[in-house]
PDB file of N, CA, C and O in Angstrom:
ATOM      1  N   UNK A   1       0.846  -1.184   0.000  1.00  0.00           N
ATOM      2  CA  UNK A   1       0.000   0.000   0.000  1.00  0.00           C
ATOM      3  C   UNK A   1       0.892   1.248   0.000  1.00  0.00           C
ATOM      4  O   UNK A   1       1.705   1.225   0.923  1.00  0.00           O
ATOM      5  N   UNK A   2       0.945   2.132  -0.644  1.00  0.00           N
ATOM      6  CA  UNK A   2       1.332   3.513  -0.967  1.00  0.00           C
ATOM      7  C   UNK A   2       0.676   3.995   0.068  1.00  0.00           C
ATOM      8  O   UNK A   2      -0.444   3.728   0.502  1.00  0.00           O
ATOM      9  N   UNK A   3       1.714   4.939   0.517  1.00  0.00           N
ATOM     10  CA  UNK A   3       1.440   6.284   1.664  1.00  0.00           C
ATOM     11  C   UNK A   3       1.033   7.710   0.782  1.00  0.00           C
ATOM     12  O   UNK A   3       1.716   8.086  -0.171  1.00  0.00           O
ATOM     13  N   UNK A   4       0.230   8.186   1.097  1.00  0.00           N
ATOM     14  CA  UNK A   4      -0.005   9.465   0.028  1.00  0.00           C
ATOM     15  C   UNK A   4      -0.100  10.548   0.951  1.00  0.00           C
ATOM     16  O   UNK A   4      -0.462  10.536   2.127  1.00  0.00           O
ATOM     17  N   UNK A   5       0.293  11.511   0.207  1.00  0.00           N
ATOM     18  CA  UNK A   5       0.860  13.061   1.208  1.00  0.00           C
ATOM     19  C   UNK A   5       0.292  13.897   0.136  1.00  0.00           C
ATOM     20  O   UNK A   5       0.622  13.787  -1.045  1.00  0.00           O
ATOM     21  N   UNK A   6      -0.744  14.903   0.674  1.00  0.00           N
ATOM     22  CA  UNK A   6      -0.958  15.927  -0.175  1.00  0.00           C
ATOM     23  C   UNK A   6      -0.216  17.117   0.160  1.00  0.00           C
ATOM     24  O   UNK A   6      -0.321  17.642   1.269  1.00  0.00           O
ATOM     25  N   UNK A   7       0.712  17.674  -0.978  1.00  0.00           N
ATOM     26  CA  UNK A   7       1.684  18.743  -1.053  1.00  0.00           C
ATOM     27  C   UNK A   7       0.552  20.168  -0.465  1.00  0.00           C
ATOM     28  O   UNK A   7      -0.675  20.082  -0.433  1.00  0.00           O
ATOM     29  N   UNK A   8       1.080  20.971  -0.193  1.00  0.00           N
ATOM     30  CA  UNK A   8       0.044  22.326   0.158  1.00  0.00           C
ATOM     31  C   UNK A   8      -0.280  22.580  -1.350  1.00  0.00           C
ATOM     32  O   UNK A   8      -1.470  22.574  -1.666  1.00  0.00           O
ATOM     33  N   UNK A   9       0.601  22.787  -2.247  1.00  0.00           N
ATOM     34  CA  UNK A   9      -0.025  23.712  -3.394  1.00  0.00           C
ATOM     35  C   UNK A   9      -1.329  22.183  -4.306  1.00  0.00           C
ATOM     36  O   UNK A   9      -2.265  22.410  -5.073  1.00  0.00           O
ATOM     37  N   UNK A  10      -0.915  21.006  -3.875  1.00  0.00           N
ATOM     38  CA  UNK A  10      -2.041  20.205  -4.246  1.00  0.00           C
ATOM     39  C   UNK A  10      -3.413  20.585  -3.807  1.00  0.00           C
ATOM     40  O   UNK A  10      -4.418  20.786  -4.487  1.00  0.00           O
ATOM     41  N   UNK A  11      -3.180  20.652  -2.161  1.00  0.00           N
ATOM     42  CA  UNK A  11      -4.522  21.260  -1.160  1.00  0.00           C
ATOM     43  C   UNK A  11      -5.521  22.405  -2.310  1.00  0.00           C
ATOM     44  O   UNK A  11      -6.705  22.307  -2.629  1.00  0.00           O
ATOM     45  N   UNK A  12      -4.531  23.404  -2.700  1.00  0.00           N
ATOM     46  CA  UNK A  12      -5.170  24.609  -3.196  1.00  0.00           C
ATOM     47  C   UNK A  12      -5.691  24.181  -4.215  1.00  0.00           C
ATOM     48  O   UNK A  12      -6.912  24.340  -4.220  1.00  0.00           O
ATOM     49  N   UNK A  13      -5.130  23.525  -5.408  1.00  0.00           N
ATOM     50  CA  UNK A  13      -5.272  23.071  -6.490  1.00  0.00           C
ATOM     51  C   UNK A  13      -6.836  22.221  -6.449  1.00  0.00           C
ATOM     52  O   UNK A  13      -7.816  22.708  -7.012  1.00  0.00           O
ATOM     53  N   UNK A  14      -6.887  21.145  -5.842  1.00  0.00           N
ATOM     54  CA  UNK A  14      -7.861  20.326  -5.513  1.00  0.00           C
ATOM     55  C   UNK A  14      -9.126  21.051  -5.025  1.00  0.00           C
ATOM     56  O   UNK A  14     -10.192  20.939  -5.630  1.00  0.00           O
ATOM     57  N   UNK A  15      -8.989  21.767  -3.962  1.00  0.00           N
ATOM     58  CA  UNK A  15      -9.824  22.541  -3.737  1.00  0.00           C
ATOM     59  C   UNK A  15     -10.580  23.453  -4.979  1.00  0.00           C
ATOM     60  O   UNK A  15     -11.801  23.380  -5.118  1.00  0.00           O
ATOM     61  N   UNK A  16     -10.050  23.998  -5.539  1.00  0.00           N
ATOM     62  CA  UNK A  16     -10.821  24.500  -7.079  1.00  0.00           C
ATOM     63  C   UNK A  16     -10.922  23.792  -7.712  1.00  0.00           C
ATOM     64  O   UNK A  16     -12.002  23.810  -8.302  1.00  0.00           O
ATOM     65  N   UNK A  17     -10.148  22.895  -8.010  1.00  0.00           N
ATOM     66  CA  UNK A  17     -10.649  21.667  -9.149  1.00  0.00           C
ATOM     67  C   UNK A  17     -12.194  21.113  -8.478  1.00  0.00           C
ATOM     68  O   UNK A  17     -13.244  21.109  -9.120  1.00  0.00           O
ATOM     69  N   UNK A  18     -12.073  20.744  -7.317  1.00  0.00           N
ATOM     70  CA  UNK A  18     -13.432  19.871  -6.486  1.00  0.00           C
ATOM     71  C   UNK A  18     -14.425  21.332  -7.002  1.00  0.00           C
ATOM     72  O   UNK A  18     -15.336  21.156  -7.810  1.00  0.00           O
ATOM     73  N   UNK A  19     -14.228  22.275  -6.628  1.00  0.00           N
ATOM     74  CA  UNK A  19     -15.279  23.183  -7.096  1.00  0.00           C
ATOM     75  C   UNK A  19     -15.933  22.858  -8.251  1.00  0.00           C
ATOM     76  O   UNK A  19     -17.133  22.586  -8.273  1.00  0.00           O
ATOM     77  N   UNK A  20     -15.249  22.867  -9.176  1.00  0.00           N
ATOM     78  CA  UNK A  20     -15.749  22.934 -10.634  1.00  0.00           C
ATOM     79  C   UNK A  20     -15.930  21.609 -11.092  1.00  0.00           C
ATOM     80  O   UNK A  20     -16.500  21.628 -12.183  1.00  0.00           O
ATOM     81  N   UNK A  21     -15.741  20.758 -10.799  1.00  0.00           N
ATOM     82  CA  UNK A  21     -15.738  19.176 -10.930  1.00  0.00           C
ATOM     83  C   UNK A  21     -16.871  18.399  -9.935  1.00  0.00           C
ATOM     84  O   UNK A  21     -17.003  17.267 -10.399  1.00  0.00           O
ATOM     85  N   UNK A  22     -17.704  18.565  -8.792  1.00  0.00           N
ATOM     86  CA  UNK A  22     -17.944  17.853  -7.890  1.00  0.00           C
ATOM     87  C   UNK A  22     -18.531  16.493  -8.482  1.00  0.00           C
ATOM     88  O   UNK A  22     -18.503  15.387  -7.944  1.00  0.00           O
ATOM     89  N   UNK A  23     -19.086  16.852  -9.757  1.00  0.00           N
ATOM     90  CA  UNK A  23     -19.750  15.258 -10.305  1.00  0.00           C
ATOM     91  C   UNK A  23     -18.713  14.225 -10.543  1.00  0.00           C
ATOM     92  O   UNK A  23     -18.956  13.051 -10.825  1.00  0.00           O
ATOM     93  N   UNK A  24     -17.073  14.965 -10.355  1.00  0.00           N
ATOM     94  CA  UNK A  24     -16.013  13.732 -10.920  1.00  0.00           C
ATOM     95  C   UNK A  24     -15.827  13.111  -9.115  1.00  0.00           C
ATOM     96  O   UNK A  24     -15.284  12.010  -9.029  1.00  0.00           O
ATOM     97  N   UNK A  25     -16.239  13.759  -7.825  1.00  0.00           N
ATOM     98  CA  UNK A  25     -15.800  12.962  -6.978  1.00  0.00           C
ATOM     99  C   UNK A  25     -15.503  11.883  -6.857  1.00  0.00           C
ATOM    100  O   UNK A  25     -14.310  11.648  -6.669  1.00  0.00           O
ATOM    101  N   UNK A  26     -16.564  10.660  -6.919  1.00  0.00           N
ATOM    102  CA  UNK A  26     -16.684   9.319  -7.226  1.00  0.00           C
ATOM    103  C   UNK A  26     -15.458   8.636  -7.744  1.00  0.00           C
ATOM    104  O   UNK A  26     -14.931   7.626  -7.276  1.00  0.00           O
ATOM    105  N   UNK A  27     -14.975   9.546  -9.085  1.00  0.00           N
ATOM    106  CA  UNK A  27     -13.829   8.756  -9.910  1.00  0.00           C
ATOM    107  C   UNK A  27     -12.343   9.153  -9.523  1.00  0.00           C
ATOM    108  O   UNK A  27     -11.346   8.435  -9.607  1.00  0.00           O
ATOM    109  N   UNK A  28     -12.422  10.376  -9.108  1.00  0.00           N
ATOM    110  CA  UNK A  28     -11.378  10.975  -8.167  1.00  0.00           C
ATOM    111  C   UNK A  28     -10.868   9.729  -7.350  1.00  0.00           C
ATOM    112  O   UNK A  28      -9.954   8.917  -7.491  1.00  0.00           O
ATOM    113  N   UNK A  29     -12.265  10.026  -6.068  1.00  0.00           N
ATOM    114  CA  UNK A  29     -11.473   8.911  -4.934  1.00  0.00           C
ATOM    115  C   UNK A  29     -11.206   7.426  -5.137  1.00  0.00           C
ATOM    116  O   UNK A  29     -10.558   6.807  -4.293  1.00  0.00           O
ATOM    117  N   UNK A  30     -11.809   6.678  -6.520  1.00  0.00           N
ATOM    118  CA  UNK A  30     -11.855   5.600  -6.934  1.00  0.00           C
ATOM    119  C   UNK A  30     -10.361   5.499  -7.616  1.00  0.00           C
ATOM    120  O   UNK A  30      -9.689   4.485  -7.425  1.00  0.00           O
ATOM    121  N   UNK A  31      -9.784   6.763  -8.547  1.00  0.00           N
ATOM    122  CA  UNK A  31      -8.445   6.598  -9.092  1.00  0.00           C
ATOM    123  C   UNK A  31      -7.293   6.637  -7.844  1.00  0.00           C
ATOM    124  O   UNK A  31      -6.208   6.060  -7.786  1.00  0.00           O
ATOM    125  N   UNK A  32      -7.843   7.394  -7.029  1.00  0.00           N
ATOM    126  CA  UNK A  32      -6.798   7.424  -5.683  1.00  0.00           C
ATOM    127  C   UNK A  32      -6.806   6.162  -5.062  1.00  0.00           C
ATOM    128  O   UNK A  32      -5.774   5.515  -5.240  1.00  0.00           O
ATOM    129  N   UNK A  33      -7.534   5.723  -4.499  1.00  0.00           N
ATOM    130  CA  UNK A  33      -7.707   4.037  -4.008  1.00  0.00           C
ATOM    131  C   UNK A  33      -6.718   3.200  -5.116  1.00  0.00           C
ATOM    132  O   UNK A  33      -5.940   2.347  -4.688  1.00  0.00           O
ATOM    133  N   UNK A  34      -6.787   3.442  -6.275  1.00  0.00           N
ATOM    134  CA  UNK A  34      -6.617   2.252  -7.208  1.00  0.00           C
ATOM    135  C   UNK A  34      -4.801   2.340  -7.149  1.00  0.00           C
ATOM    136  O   UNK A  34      -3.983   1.420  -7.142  1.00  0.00           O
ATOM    137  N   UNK A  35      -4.604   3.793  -7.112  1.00  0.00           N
ATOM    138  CA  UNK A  35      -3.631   4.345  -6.970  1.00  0.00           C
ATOM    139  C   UNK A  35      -2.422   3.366  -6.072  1.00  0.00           C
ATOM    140  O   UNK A  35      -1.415   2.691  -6.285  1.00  0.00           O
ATOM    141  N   UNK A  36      -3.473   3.909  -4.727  1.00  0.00           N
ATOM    142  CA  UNK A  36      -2.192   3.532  -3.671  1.00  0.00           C
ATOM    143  C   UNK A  36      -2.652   2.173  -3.137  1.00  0.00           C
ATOM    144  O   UNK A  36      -2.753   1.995  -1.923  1.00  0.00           O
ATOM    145  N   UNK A  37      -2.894   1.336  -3.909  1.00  0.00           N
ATOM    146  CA  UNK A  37      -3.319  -0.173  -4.091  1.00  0.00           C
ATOM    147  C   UNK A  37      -1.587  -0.666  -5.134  1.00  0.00           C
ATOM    148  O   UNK A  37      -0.616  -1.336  -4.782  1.00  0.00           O
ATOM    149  N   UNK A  38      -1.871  -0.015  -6.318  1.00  0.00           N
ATOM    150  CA  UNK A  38      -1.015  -0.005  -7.568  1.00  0.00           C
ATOM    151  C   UNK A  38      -0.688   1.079  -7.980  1.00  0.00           C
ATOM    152  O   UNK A  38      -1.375   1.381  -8.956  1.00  0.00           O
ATOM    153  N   UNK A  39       0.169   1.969  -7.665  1.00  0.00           N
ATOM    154  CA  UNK A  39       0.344   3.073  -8.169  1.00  0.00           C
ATOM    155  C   UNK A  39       0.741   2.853 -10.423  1.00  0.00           C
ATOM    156  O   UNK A  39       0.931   3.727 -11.268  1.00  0.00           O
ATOM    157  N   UNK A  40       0.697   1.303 -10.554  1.00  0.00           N
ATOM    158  CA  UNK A  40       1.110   1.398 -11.771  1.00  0.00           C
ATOM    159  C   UNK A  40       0.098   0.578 -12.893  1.00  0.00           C
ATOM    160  O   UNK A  40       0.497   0.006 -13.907  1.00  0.00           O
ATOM    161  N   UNK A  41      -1.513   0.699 -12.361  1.00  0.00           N
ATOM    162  CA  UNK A  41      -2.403  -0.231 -12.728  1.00  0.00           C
ATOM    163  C   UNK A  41      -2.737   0.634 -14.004  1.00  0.00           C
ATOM    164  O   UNK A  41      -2.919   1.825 -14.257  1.00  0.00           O
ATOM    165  N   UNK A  42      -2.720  -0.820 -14.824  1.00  0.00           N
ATOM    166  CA  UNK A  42      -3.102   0.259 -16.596  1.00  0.00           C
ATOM    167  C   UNK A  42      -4.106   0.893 -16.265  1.00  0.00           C
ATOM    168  O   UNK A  42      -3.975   2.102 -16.458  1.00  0.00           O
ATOM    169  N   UNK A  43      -5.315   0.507 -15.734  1.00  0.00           N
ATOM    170  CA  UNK A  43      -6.186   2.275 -15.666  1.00  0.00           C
ATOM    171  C   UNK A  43      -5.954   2.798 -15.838  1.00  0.00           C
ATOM    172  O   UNK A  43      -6.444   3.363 -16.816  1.00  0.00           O
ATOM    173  N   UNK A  44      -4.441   3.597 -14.864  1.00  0.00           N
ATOM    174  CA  UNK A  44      -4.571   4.709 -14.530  1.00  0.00           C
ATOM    175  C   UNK A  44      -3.387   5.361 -15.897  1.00  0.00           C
ATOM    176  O   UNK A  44      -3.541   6.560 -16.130  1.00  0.00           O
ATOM    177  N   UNK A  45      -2.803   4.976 -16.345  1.00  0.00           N
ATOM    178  CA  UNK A  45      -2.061   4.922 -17.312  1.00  0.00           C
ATOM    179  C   UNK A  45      -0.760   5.948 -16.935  1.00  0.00           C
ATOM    180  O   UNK A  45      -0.108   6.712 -17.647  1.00  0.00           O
ATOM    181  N   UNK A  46      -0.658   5.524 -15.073  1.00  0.00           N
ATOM    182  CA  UNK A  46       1.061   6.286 -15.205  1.00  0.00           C
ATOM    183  C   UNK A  46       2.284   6.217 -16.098  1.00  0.00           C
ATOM    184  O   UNK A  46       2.647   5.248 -16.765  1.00  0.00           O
ATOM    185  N   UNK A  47       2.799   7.282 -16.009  1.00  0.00           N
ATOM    186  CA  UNK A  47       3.822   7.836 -16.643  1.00  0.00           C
ATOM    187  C   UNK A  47       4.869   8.719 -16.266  1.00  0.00           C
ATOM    188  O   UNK A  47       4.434   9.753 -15.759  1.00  0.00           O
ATOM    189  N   UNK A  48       5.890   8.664 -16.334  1.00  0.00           N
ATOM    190  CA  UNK A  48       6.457   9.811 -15.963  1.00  0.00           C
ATOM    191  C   UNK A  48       7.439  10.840 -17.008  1.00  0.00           C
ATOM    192  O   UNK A  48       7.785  10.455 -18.125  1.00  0.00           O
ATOM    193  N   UNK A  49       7.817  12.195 -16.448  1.00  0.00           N
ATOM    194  CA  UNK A  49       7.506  13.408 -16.866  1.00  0.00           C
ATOM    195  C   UNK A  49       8.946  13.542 -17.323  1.00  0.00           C
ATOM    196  O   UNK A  49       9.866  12.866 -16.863  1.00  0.00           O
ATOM    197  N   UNK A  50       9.078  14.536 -18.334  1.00  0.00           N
ATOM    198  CA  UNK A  50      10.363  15.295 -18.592  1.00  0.00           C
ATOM    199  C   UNK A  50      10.160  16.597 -18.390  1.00  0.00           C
ATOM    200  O   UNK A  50       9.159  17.210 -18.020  1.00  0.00           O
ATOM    201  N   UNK A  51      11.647  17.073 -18.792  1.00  0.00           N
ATOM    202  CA  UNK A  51      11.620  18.401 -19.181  1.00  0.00           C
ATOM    203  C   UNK A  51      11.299  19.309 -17.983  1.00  0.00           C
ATOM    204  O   UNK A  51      12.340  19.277 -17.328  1.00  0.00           O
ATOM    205  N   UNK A  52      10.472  20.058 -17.375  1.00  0.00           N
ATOM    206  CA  UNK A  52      10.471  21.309 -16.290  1.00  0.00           C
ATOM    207  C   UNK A  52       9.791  20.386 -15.410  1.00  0.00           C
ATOM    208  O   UNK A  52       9.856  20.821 -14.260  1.00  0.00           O
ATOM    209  N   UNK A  53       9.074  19.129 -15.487  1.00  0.00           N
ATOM    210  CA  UNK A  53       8.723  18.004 -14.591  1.00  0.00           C
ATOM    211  C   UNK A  53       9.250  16.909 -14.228  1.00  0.00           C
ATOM    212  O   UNK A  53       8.736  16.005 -13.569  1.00  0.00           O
ATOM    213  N   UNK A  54      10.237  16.980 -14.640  1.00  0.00           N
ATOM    214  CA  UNK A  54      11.382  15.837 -14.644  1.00  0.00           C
ATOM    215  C   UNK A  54      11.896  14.731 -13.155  1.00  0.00           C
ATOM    216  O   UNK A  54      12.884  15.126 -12.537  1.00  0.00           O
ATOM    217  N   UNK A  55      11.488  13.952 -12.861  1.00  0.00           N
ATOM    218  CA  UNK A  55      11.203  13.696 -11.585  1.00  0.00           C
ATOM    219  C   UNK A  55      10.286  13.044 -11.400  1.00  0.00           C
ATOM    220  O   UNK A  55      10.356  11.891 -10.975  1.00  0.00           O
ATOM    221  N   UNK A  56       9.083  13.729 -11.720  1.00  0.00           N
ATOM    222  CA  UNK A  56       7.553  13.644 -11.423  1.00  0.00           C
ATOM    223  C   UNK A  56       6.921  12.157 -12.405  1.00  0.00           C
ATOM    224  O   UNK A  56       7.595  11.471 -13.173  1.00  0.00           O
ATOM    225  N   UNK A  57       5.640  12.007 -12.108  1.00  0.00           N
ATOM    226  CA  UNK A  57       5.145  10.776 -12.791  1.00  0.00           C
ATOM    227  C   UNK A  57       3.790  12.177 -12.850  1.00  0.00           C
ATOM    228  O   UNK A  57       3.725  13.352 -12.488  1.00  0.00           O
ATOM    229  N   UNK A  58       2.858  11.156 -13.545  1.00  0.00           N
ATOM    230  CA  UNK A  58       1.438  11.405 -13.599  1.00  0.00           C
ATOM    231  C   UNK A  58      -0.064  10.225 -13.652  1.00  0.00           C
ATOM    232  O   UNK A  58      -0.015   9.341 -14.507  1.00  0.00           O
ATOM    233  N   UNK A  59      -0.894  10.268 -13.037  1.00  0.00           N
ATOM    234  CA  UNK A  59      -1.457   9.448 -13.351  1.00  0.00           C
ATOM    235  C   UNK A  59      -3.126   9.872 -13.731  1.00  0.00           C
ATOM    236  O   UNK A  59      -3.575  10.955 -13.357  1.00  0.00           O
ATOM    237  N   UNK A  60      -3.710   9.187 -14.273  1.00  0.00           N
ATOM    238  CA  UNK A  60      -5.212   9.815 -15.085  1.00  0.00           C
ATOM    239  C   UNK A  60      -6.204   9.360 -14.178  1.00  0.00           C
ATOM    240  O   UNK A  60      -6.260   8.259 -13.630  1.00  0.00           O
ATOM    241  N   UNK A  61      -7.102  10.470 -14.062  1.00  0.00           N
ATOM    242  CA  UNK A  61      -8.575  10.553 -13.236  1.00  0.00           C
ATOM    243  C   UNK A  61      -9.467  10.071 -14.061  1.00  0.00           C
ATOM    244  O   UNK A  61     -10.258   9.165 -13.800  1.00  0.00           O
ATOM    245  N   UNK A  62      -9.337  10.846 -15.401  1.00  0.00           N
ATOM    246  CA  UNK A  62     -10.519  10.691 -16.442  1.00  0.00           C
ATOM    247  C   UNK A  62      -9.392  11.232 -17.811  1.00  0.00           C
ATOM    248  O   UNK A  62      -8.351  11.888 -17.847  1.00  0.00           O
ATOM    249  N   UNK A  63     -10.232  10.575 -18.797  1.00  0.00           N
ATOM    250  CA  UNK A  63      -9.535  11.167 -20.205  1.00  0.00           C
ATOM    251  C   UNK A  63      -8.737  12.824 -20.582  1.00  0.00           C
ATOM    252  O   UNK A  63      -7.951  13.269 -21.419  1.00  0.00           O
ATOM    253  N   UNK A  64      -9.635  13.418 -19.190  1.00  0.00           N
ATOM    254  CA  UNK A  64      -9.488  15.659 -19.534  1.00  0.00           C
ATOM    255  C   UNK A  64      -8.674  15.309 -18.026  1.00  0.00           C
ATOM    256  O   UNK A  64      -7.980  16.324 -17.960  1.00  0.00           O
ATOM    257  N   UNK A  65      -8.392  14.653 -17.009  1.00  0.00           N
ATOM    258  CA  UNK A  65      -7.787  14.996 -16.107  1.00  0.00           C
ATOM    259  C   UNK A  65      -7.078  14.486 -15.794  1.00  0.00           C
ATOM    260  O   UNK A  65      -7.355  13.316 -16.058  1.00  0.00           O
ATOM    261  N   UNK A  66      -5.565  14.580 -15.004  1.00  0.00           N
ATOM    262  CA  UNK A  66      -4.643  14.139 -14.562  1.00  0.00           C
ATOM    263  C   UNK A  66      -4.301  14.593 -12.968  1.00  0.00           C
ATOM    264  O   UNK A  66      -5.028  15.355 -12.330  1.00  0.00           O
ATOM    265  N   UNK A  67      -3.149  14.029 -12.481  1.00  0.00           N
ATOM    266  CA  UNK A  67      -2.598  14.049 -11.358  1.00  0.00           C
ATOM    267  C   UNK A  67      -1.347  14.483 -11.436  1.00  0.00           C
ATOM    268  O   UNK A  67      -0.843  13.870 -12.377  1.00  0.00           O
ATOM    269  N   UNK A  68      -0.466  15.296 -10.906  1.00  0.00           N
ATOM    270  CA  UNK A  68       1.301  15.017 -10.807  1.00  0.00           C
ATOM    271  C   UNK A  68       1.564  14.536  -9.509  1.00  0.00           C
ATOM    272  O   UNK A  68       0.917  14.837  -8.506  1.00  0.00           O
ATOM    273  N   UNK A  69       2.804  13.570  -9.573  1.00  0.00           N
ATOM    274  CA  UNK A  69       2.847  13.500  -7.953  1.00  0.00           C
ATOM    275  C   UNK A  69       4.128  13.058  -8.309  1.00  0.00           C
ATOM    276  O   UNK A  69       4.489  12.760  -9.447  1.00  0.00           O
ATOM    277  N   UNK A  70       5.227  13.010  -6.631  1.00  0.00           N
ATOM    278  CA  UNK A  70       6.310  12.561  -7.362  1.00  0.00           C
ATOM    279  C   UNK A  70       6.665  11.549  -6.076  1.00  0.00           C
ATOM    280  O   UNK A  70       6.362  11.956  -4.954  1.00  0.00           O
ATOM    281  N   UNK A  71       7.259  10.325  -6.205  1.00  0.00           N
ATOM    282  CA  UNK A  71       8.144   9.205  -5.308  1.00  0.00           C
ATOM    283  C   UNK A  71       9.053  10.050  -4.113  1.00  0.00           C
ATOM    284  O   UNK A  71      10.129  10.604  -4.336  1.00  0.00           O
ATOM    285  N   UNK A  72       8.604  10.023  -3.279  1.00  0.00           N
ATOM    286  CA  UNK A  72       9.808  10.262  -2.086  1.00  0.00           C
ATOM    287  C   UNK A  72      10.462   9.147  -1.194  1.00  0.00           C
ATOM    288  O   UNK A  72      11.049   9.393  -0.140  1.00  0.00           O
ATOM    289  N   UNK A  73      10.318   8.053  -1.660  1.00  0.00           N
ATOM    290  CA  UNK A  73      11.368   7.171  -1.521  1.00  0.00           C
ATOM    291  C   UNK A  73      12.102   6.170  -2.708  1.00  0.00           C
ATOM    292  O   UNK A  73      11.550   6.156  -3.808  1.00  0.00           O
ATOM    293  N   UNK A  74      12.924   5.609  -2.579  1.00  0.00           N
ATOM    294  CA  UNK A  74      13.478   4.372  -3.653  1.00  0.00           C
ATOM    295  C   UNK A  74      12.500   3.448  -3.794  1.00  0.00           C
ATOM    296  O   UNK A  74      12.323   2.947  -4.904  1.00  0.00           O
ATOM    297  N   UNK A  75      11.836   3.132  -2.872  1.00  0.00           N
ATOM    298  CA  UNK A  75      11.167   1.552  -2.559  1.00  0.00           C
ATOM    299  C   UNK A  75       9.959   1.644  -3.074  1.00  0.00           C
ATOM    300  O   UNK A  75       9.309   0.629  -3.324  1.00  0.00           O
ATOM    301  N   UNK A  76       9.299   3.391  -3.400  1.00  0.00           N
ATOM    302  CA  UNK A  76       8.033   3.581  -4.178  1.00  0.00           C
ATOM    303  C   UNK A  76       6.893   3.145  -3.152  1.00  0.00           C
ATOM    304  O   UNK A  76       5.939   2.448  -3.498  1.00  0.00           O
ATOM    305  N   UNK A  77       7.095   3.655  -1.769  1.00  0.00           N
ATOM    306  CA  UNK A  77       6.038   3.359  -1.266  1.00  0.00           C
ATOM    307  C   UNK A  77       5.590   4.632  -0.138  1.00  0.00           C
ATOM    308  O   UNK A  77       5.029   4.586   0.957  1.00  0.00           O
ATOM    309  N   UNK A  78       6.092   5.702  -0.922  1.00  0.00           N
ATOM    310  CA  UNK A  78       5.469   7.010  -0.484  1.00  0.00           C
ATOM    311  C   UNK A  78       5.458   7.746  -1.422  1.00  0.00           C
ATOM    312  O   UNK A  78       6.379   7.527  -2.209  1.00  0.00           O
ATOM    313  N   UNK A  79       4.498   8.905  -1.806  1.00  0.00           N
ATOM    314  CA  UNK A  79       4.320   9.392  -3.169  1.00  0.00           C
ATOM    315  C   UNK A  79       3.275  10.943  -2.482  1.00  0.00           C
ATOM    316  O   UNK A  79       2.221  10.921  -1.846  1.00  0.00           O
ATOM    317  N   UNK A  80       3.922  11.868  -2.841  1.00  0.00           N
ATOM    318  CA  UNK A  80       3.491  13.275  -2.448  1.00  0.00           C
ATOM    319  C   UNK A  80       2.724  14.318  -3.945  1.00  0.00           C
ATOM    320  O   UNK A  80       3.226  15.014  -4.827  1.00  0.00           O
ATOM    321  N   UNK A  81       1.585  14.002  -3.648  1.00  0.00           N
ATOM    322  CA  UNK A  81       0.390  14.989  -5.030  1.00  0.00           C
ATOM    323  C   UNK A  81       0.919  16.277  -5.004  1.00  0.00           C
ATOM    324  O   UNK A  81       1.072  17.028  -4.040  1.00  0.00           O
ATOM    325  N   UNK A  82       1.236  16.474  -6.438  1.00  0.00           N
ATOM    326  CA  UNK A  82       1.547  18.018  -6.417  1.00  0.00           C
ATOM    327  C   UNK A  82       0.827  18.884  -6.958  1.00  0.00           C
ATOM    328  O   UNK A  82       1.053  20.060  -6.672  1.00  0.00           O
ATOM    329  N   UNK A  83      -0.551  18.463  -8.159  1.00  0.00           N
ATOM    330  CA  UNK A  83      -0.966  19.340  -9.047  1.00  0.00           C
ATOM    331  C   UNK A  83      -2.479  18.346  -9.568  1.00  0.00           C
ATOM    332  O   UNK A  83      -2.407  17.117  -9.573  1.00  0.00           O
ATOM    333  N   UNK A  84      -3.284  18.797  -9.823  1.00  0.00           N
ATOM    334  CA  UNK A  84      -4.456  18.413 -10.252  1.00  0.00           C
ATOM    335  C   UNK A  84      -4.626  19.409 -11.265  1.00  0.00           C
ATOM    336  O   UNK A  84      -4.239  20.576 -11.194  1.00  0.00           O
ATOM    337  N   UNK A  85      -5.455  18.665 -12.561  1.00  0.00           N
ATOM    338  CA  UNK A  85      -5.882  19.345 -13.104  1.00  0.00           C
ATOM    339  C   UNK A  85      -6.098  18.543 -14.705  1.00  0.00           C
ATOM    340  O   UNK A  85      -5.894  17.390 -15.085  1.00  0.00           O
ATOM    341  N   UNK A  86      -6.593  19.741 -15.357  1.00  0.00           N
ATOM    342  CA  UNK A  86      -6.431  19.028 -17.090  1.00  0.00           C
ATOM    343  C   UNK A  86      -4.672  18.807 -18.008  1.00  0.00           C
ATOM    344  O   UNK A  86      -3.513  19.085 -17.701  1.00  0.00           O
ATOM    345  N   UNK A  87      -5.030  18.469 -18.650  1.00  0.00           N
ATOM    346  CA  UNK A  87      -3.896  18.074 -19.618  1.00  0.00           C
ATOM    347  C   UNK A  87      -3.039  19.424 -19.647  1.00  0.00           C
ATOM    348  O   UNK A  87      -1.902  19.442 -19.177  1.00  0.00           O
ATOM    349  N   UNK A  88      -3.614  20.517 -20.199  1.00  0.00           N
ATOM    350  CA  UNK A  88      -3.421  21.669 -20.343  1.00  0.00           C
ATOM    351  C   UNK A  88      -2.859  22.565 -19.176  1.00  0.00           C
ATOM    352  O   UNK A  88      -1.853  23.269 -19.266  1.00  0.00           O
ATOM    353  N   UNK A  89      -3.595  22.442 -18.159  1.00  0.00           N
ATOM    354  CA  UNK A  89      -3.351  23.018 -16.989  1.00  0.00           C
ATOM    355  C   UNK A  89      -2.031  22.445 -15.897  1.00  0.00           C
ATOM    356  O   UNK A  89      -1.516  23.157 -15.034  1.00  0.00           O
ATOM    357  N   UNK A  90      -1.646  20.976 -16.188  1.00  0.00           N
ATOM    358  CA  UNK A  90      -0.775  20.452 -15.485  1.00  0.00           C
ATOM    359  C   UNK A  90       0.878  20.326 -15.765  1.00  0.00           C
ATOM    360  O   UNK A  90       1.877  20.082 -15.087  1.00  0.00           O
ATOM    361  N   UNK A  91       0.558  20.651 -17.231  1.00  0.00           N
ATOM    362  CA  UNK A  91       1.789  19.868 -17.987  1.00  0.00           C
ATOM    363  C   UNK A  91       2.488  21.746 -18.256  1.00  0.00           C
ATOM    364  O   UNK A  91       3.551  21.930 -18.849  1.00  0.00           O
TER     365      UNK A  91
END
């Protein structure tokens, strides 16, 4: 099981996303569960990032939304959310 840590600027992020989203709750907390079950289950279709994200992975809520989060250990069994949002908005 994955330990999950929400970063502060995630807090903020989430918080407006949940605003404008509340009908995605359901799939939200269902991709998070699935998450820190498997952080690498094809669902969710992680990946990780280059370039000014370099570090970071991502994993998918829904087709328009994503996650950033990045590994704070070797062993991959702690993982800190940094960013919610769309394709557009995250990357």
């Amino acid at each position: 099981m994955i330990e999950i840590f929400w970063g502060d600027y995630f807090k903020k992020r989430y918080k407006k996303w949940f605003q404008k989203n509340q009908n995605l709750a359901n799939i939200f907390e269902m991709r998070v569960t699935e998450f820190s079950t498997n952080p690498f289950n094809p669902v969710l279709k992680t990946h990780s990032l280059s370039g000014r994200l370099s570090g970071c992975w991502a994993f998918r809520i829904n087709y328009k939304f994503r996650i950033i989060f990045r590994f704070l250990d070797e062993n991959k069994t702690k993982v800190q959310l940094i960013d919610i949002g769309s394709h557009g908005e995250v990357y």
